[in-house]
C-alpha positions as CSV (number, residue, x, y, z in Angstrom):
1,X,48.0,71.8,-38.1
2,X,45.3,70.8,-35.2
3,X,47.8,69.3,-33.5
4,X,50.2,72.5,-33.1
5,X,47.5,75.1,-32.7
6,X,46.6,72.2,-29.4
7,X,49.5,72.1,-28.3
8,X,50.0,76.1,-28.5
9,X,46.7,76.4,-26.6
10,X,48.3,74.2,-23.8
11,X,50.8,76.2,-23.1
12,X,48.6,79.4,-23.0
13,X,46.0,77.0,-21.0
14,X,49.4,76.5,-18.6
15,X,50.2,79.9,-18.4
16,X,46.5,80.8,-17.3
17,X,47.1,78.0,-14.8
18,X,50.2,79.4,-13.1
19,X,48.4,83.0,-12.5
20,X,45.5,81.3,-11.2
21,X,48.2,78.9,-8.7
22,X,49.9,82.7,-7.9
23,X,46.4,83.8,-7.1
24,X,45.7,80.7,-4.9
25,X,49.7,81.2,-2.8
26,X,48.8,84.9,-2.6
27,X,45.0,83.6,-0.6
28,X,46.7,80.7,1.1
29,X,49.4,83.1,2.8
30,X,47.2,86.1,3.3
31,X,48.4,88.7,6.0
32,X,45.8,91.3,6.4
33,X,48.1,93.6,7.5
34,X,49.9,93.9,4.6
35,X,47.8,92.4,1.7
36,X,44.4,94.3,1.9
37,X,45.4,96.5,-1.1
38,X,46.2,93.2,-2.9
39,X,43.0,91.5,-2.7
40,X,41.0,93.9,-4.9
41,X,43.7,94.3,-7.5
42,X,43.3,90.2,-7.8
43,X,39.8,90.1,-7.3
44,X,39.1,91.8,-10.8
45,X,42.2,89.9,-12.4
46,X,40.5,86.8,-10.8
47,X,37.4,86.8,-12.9
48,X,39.4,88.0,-16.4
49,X,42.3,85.1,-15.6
50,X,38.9,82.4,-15.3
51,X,37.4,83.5,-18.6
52,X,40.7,83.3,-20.2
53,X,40.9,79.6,-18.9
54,X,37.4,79.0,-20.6
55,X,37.7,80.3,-23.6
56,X,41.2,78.6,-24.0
57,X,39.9,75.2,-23.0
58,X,36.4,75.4,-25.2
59,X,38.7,75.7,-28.2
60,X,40.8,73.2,-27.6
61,X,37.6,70.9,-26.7
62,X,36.2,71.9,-30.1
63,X,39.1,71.3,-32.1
64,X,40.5,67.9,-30.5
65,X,36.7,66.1,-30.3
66,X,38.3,62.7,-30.1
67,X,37.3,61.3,-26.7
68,X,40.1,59.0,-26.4
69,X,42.9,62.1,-27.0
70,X,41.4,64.2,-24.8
71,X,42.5,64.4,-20.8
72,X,40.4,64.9,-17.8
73,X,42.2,68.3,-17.6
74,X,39.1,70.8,-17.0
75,X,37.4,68.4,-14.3
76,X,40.9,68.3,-12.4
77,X,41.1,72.4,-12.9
78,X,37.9,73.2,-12.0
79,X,38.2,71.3,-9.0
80,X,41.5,72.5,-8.0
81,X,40.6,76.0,-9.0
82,X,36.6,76.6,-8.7
């Protein structure tokens, strides 16, 4: 049962993921003069998308406590992404 309810929170952890990589695109192409409206609308999903990413990964940390199962996934995220 552990093991489906981790892998379920994976693929909600990836989907997290991908809006945060959309976010990063939409920042790394910027063009103020067409994207100023944007930035506020994913300002405040910005903040809401990271808590979602927390929450998902604390659970699966507390489920899955077995150090050798676990990946280095939230020190390569928040690095990429913090």
């Amino acid at each position: 049962m552990a093991d489906q309810e981790i892998k379920d929170l994976k693929r909600a952890r990836g989907r997290v993921q991908a809006n945060l990589t959309r976010i990063q695109t939409f920042v790394q192409q910027y063009d103020e003069t067409r994207d100023v409206l944007n930035v506020k609308l994913r300002m405040g999903r910005l903040e809401e998308i990271w808590n979602k990413y927390e929450e998902i990964q604390d659970r699966i940390e507390s489920i899955d406590r077995d150090p050798s199962r676990r990946d280095d996934f939230r020190n390569d995220f928040e690095t990429k992404f913090y």
